[in-house]
Wavefront OBJ file of the C-alpha trace (Angstrom):
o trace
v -15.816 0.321 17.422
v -13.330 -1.728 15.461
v -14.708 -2.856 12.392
v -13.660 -6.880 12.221
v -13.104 -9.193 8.885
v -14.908 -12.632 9.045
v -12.328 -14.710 10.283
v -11.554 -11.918 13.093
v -14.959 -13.205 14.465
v -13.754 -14.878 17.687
v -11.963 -11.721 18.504
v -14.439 -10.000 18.003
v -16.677 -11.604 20.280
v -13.786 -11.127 23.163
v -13.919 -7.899 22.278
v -17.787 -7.179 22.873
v -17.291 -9.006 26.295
v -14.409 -6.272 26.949
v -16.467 -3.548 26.034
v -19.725 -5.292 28.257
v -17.427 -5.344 30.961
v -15.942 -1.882 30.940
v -19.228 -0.443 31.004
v -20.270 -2.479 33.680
v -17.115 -0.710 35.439
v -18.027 1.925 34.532
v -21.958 2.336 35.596
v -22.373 -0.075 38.510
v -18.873 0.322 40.921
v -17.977 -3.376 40.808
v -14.881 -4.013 40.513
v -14.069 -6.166 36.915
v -10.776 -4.917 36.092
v -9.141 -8.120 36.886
v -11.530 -10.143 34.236
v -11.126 -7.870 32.229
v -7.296 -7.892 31.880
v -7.616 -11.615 31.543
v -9.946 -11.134 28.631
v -7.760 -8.993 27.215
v -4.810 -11.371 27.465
v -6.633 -13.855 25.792
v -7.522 -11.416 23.250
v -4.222 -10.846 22.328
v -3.417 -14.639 22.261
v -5.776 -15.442 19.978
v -5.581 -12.306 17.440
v -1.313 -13.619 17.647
v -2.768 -17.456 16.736
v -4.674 -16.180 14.104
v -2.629 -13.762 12.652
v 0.403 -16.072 12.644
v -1.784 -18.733 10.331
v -3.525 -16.302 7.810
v -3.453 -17.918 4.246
v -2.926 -15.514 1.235
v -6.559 -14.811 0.646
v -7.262 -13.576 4.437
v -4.326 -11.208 3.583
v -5.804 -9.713 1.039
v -8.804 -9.027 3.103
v -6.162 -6.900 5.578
v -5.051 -5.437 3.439
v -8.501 -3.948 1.829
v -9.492 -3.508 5.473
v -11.989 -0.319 5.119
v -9.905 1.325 8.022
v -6.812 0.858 7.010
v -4.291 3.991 6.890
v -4.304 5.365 3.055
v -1.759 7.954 1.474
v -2.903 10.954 2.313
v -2.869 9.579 6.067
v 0.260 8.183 6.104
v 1.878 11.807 4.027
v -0.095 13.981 7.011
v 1.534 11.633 9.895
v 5.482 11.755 7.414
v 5.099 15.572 6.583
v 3.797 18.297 8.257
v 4.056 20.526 5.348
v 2.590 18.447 2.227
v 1.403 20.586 -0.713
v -0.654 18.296 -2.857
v -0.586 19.154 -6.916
v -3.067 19.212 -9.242
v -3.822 17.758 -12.713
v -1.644 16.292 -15.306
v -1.802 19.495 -17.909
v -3.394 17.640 -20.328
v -6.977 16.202 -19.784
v -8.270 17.004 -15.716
v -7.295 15.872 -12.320
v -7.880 12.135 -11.036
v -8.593 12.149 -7.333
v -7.094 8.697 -7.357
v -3.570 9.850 -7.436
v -2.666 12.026 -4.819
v 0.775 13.959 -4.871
v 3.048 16.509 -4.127
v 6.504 18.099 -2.581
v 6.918 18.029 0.980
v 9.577 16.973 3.917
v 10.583 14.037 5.980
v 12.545 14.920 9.275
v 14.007 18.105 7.449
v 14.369 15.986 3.912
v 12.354 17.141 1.148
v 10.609 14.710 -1.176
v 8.195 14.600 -3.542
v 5.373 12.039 -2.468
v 2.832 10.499 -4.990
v 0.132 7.990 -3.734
v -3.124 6.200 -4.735
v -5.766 7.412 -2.557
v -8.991 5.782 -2.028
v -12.394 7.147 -0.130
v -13.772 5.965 3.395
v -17.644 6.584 2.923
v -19.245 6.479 -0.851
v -19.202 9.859 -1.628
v -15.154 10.066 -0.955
v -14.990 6.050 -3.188
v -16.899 7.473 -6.101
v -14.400 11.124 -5.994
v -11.295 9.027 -5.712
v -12.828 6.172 -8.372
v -11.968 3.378 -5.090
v -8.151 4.278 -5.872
v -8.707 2.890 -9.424
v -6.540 5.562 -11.625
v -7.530 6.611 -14.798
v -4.944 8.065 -17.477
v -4.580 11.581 -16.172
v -3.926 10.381 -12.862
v -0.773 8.776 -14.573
v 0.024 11.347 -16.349
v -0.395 14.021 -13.165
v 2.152 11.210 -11.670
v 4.869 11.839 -14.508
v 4.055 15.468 -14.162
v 5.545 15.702 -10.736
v 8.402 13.036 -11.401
v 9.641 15.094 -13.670
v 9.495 17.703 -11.659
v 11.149 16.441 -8.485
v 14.082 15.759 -11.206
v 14.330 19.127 -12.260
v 14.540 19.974 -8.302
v 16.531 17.215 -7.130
v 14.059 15.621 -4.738
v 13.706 12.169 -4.394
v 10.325 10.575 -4.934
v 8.284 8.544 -2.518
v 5.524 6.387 -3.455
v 2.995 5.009 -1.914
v 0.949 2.024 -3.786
v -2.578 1.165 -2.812
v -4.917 0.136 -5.990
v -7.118 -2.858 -6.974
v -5.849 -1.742 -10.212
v -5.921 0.934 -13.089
v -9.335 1.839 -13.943
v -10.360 -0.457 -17.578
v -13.684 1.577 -18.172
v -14.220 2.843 -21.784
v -13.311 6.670 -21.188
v -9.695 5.660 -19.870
v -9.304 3.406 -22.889
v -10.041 6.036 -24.968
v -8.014 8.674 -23.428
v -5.049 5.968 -23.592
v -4.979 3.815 -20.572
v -2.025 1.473 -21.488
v 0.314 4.470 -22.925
v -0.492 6.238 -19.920
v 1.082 3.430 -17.620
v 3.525 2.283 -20.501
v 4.898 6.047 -20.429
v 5.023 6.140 -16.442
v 7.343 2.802 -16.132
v 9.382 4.575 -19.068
v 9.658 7.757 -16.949
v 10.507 6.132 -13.965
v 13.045 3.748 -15.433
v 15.292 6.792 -16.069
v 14.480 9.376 -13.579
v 17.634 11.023 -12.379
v 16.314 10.738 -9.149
v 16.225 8.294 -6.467
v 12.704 6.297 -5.671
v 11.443 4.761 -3.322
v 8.071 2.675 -3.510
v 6.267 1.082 -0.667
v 3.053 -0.594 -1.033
v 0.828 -0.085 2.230
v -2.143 -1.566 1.174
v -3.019 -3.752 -2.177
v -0.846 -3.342 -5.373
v -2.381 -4.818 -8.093
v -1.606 -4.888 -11.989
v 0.102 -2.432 -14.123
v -2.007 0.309 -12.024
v 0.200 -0.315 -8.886
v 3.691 -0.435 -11.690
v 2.769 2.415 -12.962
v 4.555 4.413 -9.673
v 6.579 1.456 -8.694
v 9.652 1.208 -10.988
v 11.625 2.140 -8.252
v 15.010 1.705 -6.537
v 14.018 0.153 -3.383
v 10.238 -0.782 -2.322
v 9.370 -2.015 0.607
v 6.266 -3.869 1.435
v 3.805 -4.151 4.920
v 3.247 -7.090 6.384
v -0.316 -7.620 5.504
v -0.454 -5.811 2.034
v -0.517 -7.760 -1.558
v 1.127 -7.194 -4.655
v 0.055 -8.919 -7.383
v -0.400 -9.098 -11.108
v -3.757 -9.323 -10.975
v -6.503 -8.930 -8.357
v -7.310 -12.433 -6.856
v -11.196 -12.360 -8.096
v -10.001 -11.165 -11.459
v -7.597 -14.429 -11.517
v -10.456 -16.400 -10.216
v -12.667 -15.091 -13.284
v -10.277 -15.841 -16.078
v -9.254 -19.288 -14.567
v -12.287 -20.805 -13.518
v -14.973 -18.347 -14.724
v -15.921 -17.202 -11.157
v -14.856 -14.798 -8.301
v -15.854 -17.256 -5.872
v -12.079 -19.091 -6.409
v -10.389 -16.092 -5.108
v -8.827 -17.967 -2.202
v -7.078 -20.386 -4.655
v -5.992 -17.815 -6.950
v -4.473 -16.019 -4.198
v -3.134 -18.451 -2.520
v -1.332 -20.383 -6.297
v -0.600 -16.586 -7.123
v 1.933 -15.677 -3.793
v 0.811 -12.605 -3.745
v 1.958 -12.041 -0.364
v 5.004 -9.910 1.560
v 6.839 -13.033 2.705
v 6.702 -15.143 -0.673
v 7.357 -11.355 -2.770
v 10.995 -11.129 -0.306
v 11.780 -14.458 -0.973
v 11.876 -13.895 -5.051
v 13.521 -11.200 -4.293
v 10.807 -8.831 -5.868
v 10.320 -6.606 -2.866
v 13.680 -5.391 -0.578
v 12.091 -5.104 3.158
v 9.082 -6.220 4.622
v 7.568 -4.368 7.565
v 6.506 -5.411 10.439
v 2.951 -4.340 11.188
v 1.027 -3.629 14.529
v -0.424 -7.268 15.732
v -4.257 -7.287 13.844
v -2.785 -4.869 10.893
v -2.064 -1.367 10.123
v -5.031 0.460 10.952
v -5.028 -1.350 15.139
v -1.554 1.078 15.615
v -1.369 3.502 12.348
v 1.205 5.532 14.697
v 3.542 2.681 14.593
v 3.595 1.470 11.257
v 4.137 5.335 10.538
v 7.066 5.295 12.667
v 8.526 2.338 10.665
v 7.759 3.214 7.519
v 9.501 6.460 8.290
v 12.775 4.821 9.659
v 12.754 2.634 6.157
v 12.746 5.966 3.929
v 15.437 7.634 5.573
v 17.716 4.845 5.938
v 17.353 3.791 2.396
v 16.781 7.233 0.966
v 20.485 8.013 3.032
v 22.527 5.252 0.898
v 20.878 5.971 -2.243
v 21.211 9.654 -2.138
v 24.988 9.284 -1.849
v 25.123 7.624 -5.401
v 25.630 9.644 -8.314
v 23.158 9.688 -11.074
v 24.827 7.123 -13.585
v 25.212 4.633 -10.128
v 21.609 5.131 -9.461
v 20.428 4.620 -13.327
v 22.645 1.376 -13.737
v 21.379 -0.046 -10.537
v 17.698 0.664 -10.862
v 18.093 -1.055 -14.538
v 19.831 -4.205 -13.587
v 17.448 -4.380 -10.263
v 14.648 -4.905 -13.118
v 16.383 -6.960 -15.112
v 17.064 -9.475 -12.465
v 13.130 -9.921 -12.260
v 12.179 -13.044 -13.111
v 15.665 -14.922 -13.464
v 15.461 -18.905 -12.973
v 17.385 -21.851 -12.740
v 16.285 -25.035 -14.717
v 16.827 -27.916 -12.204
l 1 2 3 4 5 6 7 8 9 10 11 12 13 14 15 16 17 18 19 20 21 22 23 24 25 26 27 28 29 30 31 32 33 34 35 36 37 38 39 40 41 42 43 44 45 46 47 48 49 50 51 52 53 54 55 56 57 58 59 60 61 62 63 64 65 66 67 68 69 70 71 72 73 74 75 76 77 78 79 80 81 82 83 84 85 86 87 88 89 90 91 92 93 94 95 96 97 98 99 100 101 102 103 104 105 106 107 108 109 110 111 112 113 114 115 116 117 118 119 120 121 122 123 124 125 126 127 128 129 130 131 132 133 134 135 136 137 138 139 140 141 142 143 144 145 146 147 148 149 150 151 152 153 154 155 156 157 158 159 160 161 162 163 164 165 166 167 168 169 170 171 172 173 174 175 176 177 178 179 180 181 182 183 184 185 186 187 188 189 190 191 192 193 194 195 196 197 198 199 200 201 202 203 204 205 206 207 208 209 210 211 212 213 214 215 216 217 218 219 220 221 222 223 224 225 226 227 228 229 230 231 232 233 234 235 236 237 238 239 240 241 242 243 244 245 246 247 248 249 250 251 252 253 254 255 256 257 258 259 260 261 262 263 264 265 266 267 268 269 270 271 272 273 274 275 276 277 278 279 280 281 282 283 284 285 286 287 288 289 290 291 292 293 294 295 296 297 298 299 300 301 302 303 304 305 306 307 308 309 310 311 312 313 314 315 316 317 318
């Protein structure tokens, strides 16, 4: 059974009438296949209505949507050969970043990924996809060596944030992401960043200095989590629909600033209703960009990726 946010309610409830009806089909011989496809019309009506209205906040809830397709599922549908890495070297291995070399339709690439759990034995292993310093430094690890290899680097981004307990402090949190964004800024590689679920503060960054990202339809990015905005302006999560809506932290209002390249199109209800598709899209975006930005040399590519960050944040004074 689909699991359904709180203002999927309605479809929900046309749902449970589907599924009453089917097994009424099912058990008994009558004949309900006609009601049914007109409940499922209707179904699809309604999930378009709503989906075509959602305000900033009920995109954030998509886009934490507890079934939504994470890294390692959207790597296992791009590559059929993945070989994930472990550790940074240094410290241990964070089960929050995910990462290593594998192919895209004969291309190979080195992929790097948050990764968070679906039950509460996989969210406390992967920390909810909350990194801590060696899962930044595990990321740098393999950056550098997809450079040494010449294989361009995909990332996916999917955090509430880099983890801010008192162990990661100590073990260097900020020089940790500080180092990655200096890494990636000159990597004589191309990169490609696409944020599938939520991307939020320097923990989502940290792997997304790149030189094209692309963005779902119903993910955030964001320089802060919406609650955390809430707390520091008005001393309470419960303001997180504000903040999210005064912070634009969706794909449509990022394109528009010009601080995402391509939005993409997700299955009607989100990712996780058609993960084949969005796979299948996501796909198409890699190659085509990873074909033009391959054919750039390395000073091209360094020059380009600079000035694409410095253009962040230009204005005009009316």
């Amino acid at each position: 059974m689909e699991s359904f946010l709180d203002f999927e309610q309605p479809i929900a409830e046309l749902e449970s009438k589907i599924e009453q009806l089917r097994f009424l089909d099912n058990d008994s011989g009558v004949d309900v296949a006609a009601e049914i496809q007109r409940l499922e019309r209707s179904r699809r009506s309604l999930t378009r209505r709503i989906y075509r209205k959602l305000s900033p906040w009920q995109t954030a809830q998509v886009a934490r949507h507890p079934k939504r397709p994470y890294s390692l599922d959207y790597i296992a549908s791009l590559s059929a050969d993945f070989q994930e890495l472990h550790g940074d070297r240094i410290y241990a291995d964070d089960f929050a970043i995910v990462g290593g070399p594998g192919r895209i339709d004969g291309t190979p690439v080195m992929f790097i990924g948050h990764q968070k759990g679906r039950d509460t034995a996989t969210r406390v292993r992967r920390n909810y996809g909350m990194a801590r310093p060696e899962g930044y430094r595990k990321a740098q690890r393999l950056m550098r060596l997809a450079e040494k290899f010449g294989l361009p680097v995909v990332t996916l981004i999917d955090t509430p944030g880099a983890y801010p307990g008192i162990g990661a402090e100590e073990r260097g949190q900020s020089e940790a992401i500080a180092s990655s964004l200096n890494c990636m800024v000159g990597l004589k590689t191309p990169i490609i960043s696409a944020i599938i679920g939520e991307g939020g503060s320097g923990g989502a960054l940290a792997i997304g200095i790149a030189d094209v990202v692309v963005m779902l339809e119903y993910s955030i990015y964001s320089v802060i989590s919406p609650e955390g905005c809430a707390s520091i302006l008005w001393k309470s999560a419960e303001h997180a629909a504000e903040a999210a809506d005064a912070m634009g932290v969706t794909a449509s209002r990022l394109l528009k600033f010009k601080l995402v390249d391509e939005v993409l199109d997700e299955p009607l209800g989100g990712a996780h209703r058609n993960p084949d598709e969005v796979v299948e899209s996501l796909k198409k975006a890699i190659n085509k960009h990873l074909a033009h930005l391959t054919r750039l040399d390395i000073p091209q590519l360094l020059e380009r990726r600079q000035q694409r960050l410095l253009n962040y944040g230009v204005f005009r004074e009316a």
